[in-house]
PyMOL Python script that loads the backbone (N, CA, C, O; Angstrom):
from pymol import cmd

cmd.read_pdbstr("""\
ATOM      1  N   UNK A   1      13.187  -0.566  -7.697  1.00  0.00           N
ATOM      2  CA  UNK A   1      11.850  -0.051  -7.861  1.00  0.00           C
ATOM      3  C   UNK A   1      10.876  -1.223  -7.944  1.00  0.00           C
ATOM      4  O   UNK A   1      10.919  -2.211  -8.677  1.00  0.00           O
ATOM      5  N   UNK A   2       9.650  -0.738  -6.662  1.00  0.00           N
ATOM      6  CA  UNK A   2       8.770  -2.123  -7.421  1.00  0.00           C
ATOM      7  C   UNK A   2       7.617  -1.769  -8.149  1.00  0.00           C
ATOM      8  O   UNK A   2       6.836  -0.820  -8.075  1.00  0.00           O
ATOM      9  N   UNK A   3       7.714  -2.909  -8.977  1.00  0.00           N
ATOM     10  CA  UNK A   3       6.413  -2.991 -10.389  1.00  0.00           C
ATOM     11  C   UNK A   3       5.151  -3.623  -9.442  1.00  0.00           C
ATOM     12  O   UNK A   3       5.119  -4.596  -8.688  1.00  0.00           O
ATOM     13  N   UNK A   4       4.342  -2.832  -9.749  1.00  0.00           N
ATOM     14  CA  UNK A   4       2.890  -2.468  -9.508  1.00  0.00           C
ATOM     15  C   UNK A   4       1.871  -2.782 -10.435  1.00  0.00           C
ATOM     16  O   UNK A   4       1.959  -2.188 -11.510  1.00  0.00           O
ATOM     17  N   UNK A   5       0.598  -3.838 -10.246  1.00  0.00           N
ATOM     18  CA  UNK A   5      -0.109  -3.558 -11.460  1.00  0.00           C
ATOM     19  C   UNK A   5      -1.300  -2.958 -10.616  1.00  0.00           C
ATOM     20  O   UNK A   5      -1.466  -3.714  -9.659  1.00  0.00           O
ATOM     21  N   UNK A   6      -2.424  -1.647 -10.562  1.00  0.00           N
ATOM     22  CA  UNK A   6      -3.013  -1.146 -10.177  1.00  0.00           C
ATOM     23  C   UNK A   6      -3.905  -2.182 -10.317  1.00  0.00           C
ATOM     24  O   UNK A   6      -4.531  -2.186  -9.257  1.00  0.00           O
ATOM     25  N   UNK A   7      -4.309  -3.038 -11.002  1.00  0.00           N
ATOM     26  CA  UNK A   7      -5.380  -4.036 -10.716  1.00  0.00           C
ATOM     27  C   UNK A   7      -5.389  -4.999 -10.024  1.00  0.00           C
ATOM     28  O   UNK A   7      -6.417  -5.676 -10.041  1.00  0.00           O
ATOM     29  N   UNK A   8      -4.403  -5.368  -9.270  1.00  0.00           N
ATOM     30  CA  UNK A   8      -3.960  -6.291  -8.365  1.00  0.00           C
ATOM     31  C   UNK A   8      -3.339  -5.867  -7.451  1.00  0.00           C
ATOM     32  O   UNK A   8      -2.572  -6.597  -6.822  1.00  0.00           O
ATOM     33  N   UNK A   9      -3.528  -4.531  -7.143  1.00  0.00           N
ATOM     34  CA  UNK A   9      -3.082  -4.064  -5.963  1.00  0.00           C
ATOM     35  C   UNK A   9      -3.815  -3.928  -4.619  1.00  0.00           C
ATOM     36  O   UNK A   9      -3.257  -3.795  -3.530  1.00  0.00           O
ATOM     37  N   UNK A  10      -5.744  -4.004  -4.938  1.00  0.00           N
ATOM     38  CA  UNK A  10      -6.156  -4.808  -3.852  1.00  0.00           C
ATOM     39  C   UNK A  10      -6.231  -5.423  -2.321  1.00  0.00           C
ATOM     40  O   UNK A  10      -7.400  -5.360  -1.939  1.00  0.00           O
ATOM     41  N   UNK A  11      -5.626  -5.823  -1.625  1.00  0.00           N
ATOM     42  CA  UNK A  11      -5.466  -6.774  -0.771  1.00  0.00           C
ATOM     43  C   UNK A  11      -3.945  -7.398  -0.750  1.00  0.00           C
ATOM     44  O   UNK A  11      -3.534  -8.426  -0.214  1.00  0.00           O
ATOM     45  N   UNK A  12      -3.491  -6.738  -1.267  1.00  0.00           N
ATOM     46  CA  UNK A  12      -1.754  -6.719  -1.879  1.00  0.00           C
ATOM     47  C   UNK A  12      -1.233  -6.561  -0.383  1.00  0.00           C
ATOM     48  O   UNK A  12      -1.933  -5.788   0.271  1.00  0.00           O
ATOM     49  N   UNK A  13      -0.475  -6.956   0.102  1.00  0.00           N
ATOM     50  CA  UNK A  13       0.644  -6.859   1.436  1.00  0.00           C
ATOM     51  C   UNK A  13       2.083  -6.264   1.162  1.00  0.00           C
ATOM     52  O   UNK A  13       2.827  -6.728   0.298  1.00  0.00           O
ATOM     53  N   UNK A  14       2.408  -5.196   1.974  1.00  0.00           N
ATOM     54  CA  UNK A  14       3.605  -5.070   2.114  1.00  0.00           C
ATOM     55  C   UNK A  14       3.605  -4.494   3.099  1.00  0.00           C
ATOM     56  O   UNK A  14       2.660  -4.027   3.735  1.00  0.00           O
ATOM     57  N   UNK A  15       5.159  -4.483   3.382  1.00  0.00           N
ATOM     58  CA  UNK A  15       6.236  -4.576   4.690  1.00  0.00           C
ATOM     59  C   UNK A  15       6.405  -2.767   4.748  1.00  0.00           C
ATOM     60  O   UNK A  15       6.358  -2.353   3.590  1.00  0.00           O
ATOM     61  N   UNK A  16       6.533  -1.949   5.464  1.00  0.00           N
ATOM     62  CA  UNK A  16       7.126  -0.665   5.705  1.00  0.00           C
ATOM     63  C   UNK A  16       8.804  -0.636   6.170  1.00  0.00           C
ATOM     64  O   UNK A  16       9.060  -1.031   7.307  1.00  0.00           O
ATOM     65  N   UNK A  17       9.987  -0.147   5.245  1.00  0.00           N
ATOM     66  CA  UNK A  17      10.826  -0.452   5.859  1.00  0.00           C
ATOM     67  C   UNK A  17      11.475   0.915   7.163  1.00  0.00           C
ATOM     68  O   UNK A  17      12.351   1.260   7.956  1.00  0.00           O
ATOM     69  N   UNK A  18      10.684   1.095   6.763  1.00  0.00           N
ATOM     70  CA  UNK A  18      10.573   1.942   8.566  1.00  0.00           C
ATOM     71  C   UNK A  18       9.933   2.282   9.220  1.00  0.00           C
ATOM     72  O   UNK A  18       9.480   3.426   9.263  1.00  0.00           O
ATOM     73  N   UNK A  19       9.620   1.093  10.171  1.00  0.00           N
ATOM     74  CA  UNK A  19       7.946   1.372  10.740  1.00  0.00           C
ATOM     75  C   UNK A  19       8.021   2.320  11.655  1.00  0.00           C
ATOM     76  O   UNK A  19       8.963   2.733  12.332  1.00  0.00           O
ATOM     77  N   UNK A  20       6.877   2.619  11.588  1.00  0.00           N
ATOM     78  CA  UNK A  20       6.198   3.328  13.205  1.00  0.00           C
ATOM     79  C   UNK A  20       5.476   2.937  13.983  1.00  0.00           C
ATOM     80  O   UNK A  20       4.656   2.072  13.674  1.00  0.00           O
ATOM     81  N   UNK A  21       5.543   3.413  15.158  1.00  0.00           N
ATOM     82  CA  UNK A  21       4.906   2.439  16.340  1.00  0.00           C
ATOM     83  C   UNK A  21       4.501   1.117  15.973  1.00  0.00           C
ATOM     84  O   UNK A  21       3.380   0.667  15.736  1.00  0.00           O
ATOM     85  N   UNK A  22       5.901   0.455  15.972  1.00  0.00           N
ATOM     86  CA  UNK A  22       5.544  -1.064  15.708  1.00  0.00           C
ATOM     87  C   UNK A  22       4.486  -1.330  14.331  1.00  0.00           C
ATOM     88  O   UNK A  22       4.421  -2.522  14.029  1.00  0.00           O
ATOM     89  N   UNK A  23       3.894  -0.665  13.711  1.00  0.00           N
ATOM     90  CA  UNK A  23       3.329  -0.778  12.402  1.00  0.00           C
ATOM     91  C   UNK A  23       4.257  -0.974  11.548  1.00  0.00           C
ATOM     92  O   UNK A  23       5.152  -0.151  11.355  1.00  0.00           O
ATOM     93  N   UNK A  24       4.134  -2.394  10.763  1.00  0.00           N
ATOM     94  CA  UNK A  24       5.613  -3.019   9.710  1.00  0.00           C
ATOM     95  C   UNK A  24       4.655  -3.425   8.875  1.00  0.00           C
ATOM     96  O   UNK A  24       4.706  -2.571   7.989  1.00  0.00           O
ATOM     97  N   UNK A  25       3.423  -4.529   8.453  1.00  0.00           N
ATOM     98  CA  UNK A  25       2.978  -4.763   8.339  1.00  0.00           C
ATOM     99  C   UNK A  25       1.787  -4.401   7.538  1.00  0.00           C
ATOM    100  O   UNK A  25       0.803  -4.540   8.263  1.00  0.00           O
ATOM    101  N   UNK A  26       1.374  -3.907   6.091  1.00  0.00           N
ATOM    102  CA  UNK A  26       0.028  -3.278   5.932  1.00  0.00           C
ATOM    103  C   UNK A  26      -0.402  -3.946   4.679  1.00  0.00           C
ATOM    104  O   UNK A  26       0.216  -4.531   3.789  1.00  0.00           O
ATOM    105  N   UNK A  27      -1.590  -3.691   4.874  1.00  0.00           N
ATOM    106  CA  UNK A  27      -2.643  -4.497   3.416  1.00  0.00           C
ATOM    107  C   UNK A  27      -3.603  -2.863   2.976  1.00  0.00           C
ATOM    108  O   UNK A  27      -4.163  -1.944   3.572  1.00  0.00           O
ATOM    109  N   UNK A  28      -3.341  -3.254   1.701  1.00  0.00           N
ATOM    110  CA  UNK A  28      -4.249  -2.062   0.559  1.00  0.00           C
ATOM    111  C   UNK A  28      -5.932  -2.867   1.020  1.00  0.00           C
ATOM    112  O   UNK A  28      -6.324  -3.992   0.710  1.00  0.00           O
ATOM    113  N   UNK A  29      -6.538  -1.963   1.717  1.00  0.00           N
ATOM    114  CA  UNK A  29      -7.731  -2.079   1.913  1.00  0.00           C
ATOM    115  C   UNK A  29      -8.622  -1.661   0.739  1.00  0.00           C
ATOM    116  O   UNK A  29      -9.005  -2.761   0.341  1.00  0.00           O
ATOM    117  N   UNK A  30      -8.894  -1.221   0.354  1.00  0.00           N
ATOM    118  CA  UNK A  30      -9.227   0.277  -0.801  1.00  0.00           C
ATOM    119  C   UNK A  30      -8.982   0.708  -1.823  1.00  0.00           C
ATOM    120  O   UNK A  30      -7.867   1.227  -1.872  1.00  0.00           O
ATOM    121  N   UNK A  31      -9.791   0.741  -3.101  1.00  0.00           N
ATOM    122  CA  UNK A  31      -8.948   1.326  -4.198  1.00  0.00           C
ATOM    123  C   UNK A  31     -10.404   1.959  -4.854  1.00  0.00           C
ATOM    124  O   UNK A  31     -11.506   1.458  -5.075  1.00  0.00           O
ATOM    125  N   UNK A  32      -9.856   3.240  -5.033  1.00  0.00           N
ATOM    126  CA  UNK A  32     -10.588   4.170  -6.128  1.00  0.00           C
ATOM    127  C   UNK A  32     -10.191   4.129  -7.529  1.00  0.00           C
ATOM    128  O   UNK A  32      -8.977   4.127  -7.733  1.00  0.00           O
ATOM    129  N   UNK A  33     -10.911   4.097  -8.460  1.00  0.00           N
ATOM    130  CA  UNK A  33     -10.579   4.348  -9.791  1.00  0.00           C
ATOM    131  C   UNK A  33     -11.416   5.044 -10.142  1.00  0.00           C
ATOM    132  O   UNK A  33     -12.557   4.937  -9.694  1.00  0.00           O
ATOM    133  N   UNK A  34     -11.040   6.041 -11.135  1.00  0.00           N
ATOM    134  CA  UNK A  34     -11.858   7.370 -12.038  1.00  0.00           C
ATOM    135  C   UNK A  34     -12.212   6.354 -13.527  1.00  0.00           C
ATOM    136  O   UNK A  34     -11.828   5.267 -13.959  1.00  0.00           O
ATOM    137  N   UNK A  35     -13.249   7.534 -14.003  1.00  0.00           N
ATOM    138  CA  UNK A  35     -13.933   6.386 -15.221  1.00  0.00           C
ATOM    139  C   UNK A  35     -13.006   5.774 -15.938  1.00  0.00           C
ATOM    140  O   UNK A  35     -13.221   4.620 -16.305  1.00  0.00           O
ATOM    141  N   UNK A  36     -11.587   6.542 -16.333  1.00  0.00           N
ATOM    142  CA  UNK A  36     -10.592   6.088 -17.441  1.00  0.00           C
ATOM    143  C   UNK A  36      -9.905   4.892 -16.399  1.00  0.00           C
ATOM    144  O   UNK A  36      -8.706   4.920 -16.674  1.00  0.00           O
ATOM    145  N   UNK A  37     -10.085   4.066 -15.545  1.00  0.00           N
ATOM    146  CA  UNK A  37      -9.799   3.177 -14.761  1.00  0.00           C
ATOM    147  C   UNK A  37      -8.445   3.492 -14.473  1.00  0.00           C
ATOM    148  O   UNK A  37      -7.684   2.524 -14.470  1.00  0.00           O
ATOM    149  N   UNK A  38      -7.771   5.031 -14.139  1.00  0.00           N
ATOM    150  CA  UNK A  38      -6.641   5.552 -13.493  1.00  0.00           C
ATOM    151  C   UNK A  38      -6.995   5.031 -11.913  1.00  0.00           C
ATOM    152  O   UNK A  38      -8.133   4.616 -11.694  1.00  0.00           O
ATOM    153  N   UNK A  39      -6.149   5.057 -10.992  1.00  0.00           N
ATOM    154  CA  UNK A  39      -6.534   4.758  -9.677  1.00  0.00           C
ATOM    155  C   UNK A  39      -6.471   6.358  -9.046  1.00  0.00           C
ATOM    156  O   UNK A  39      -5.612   7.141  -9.452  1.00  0.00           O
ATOM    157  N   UNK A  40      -7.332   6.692  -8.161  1.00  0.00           N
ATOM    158  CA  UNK A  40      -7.566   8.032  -7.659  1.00  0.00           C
ATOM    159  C   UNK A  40      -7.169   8.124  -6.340  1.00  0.00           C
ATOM    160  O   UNK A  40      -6.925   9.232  -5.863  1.00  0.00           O
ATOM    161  N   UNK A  41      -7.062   7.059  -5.649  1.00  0.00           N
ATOM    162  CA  UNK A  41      -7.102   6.783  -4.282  1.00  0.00           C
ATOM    163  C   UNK A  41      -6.587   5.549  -3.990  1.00  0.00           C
ATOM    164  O   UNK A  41      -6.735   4.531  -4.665  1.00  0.00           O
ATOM    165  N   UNK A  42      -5.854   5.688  -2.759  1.00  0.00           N
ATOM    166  CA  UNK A  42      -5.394   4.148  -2.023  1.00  0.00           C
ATOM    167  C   UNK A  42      -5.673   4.032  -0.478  1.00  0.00           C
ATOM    168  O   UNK A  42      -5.317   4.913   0.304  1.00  0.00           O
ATOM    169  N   UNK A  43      -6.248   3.037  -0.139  1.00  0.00           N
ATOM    170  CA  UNK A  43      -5.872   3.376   1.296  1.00  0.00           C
ATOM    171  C   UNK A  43      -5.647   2.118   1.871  1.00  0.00           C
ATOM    172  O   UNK A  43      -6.267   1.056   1.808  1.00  0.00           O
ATOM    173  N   UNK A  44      -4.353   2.563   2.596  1.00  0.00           N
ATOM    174  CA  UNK A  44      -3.904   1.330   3.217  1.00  0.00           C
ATOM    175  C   UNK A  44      -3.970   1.003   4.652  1.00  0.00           C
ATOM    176  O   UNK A  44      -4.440   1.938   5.299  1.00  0.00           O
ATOM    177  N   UNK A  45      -3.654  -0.005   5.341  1.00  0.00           N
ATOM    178  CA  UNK A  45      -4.340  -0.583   6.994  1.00  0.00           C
ATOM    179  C   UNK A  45      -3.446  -1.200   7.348  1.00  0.00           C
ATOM    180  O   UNK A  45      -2.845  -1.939   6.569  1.00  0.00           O
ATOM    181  N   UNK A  46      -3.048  -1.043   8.865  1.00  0.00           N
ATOM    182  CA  UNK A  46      -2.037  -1.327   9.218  1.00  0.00           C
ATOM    183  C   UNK A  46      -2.272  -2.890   9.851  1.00  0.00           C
ATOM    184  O   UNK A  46      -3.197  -2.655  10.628  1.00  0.00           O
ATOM    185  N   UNK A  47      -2.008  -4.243   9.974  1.00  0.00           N
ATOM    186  CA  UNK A  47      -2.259  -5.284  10.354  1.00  0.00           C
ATOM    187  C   UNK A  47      -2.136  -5.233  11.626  1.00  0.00           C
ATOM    188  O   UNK A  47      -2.962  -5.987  12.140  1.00  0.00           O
ATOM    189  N   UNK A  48      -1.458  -4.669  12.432  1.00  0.00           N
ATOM    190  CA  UNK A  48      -0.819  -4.726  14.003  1.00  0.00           C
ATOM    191  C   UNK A  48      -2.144  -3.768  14.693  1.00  0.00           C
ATOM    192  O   UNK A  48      -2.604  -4.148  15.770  1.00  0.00           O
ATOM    193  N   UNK A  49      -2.616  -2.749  14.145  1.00  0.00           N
ATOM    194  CA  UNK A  49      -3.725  -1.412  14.753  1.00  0.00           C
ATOM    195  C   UNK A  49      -5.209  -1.222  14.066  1.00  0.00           C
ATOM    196  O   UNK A  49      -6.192  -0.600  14.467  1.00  0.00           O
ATOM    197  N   UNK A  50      -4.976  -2.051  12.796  1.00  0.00           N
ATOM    198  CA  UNK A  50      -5.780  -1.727  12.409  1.00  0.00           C
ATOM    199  C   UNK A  50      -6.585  -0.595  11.534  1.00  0.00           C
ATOM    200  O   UNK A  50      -7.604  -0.470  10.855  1.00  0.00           O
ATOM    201  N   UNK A  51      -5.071   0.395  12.157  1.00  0.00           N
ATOM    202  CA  UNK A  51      -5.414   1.854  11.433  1.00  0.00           C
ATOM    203  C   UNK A  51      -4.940   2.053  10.042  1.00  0.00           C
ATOM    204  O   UNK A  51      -4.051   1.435   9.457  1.00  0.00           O
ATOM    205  N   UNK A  52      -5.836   3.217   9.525  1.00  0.00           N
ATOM    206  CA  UNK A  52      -5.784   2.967   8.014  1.00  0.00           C
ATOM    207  C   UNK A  52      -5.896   4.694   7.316  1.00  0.00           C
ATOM    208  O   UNK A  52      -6.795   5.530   7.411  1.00  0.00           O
ATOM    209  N   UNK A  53      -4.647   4.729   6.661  1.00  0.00           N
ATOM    210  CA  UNK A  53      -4.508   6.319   6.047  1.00  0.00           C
ATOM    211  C   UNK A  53      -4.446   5.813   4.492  1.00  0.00           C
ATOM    212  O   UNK A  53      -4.130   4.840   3.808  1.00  0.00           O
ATOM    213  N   UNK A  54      -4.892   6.959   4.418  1.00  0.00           N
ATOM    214  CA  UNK A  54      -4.976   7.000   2.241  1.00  0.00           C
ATOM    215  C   UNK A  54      -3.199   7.370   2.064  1.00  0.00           C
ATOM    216  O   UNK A  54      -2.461   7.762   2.968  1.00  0.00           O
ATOM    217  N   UNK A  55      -2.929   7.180   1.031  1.00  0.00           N
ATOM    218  CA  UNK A  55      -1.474   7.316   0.693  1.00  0.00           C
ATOM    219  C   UNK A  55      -1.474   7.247  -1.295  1.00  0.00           C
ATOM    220  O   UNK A  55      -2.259   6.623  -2.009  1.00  0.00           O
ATOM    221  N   UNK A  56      -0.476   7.995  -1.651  1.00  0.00           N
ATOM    222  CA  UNK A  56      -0.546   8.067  -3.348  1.00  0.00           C
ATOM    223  C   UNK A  56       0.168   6.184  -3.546  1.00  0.00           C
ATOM    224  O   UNK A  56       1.262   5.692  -3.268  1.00  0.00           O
ATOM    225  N   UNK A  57      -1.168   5.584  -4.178  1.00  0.00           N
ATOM    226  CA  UNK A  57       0.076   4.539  -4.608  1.00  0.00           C
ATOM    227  C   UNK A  57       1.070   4.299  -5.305  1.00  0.00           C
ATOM    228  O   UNK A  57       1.365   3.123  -5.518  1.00  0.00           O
ATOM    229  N   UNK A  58       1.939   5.477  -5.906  1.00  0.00           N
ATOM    230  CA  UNK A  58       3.071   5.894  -6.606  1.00  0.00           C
ATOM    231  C   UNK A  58       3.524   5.383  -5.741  1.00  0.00           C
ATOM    232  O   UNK A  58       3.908   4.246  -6.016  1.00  0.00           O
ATOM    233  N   UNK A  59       3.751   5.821  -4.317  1.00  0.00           N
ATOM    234  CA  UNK A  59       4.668   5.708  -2.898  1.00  0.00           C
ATOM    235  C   UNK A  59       5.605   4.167  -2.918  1.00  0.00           C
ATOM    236  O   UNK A  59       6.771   3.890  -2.636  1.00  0.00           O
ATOM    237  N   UNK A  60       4.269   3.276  -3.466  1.00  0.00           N
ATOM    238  CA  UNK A  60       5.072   1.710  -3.168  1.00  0.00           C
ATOM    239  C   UNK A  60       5.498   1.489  -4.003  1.00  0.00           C
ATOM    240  O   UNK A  60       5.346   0.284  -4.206  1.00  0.00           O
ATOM    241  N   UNK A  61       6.232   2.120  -5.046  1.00  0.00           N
ATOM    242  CA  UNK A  61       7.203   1.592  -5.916  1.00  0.00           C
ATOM    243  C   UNK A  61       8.508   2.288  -4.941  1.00  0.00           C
ATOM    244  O   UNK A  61       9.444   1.635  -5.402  1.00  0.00           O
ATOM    245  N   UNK A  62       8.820   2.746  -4.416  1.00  0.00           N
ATOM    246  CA  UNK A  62       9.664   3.201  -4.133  1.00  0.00           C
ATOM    247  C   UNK A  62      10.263   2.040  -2.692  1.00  0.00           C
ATOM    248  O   UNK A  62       9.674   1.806  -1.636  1.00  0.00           O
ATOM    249  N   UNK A  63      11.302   1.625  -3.067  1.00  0.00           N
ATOM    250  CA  UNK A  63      11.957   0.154  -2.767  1.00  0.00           C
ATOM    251  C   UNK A  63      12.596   0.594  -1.584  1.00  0.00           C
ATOM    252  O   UNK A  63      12.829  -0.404  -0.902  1.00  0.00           O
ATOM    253  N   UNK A  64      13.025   1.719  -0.972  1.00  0.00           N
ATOM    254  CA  UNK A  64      13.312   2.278  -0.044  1.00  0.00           C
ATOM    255  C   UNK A  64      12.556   2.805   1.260  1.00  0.00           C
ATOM    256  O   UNK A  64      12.972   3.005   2.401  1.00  0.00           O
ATOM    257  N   UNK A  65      10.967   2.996   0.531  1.00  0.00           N
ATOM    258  CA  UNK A  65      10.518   2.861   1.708  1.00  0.00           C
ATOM    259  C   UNK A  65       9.503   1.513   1.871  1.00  0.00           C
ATOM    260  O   UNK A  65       8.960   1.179   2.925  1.00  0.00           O
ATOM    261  N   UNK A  66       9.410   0.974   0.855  1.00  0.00           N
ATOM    262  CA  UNK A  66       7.943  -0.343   1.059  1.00  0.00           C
ATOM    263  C   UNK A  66       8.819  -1.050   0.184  1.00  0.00           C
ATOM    264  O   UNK A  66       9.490  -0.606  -0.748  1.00  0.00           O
ATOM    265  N   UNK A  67       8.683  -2.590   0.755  1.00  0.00           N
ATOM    266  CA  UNK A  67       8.866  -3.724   0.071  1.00  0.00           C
ATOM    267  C   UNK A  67       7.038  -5.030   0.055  1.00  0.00           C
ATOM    268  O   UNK A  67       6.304  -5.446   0.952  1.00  0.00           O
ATOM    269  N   UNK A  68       7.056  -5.168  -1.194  1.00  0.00           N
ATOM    270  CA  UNK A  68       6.498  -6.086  -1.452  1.00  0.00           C
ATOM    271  C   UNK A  68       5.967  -7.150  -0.962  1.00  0.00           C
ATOM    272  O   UNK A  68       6.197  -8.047  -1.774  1.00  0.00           O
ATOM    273  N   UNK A  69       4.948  -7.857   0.567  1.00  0.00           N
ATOM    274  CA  UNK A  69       4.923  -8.877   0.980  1.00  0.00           C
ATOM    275  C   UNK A  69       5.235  -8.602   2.452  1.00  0.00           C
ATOM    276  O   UNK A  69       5.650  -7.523   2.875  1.00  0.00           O
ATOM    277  N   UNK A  70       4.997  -9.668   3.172  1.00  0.00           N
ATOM    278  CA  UNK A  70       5.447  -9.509   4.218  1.00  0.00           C
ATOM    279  C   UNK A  70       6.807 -10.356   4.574  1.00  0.00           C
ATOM    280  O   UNK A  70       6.990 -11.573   4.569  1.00  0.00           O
ATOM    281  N   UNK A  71       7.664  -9.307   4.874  1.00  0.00           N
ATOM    282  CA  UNK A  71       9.049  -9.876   5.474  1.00  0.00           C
ATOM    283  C   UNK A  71       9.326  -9.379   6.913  1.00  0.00           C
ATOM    284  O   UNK A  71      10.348  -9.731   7.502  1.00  0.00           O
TER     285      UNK A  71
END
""", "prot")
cmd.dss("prot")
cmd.show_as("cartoon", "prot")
cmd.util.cbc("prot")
cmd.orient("prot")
C-alpha cells in the first residue's frame, strides 16, 4: 500500500501499472480541498497525451494499480 500525504500530493508523479494507450506516466495536476482541508477532488494528466481525468485519490494507495514515481 502506498502512503500518501494529501498535501504533497500536488505535482506528485506516478507510474500506472497498466497502462492504456501507451499512457504509463501521470502527474496530479489538481487538487480540491473542502474547508476542513479533506481533499474533494483529484485530477490527474497523462505526460505522453496530455489528457487529464479526475480520479478518487484513495485509488493511489493501491500498489497494484499505481506505483509512486516514475518507473
Amino acid at each position: 500500500m502506498n502512503q500518501i500525504n494529501p498535501k504533497k500530493l500536488l505535482n506528485s508523479k506516478w507510474t500506472s501499472v497498466t497502462p492504456v494507450n501507451r499512457e504509463k506516466h501521470f502527474v496530479i495536476s489538481e487538487i480540491i480541498f473542502d474547508e476542513d482541508d479533506v481533499v474533494t477532488s483529484c485530477r490527474i494528466e497523462a505526460v505522453l497525451s496530455k489528457s487529464a481525468i479526475s480520479i478518487n485519490w484513495h485509488d493511489l494507495k493501491d500498489d497494484r494499480c499505481w506505483v509512486h514515481g516514475w518507473k
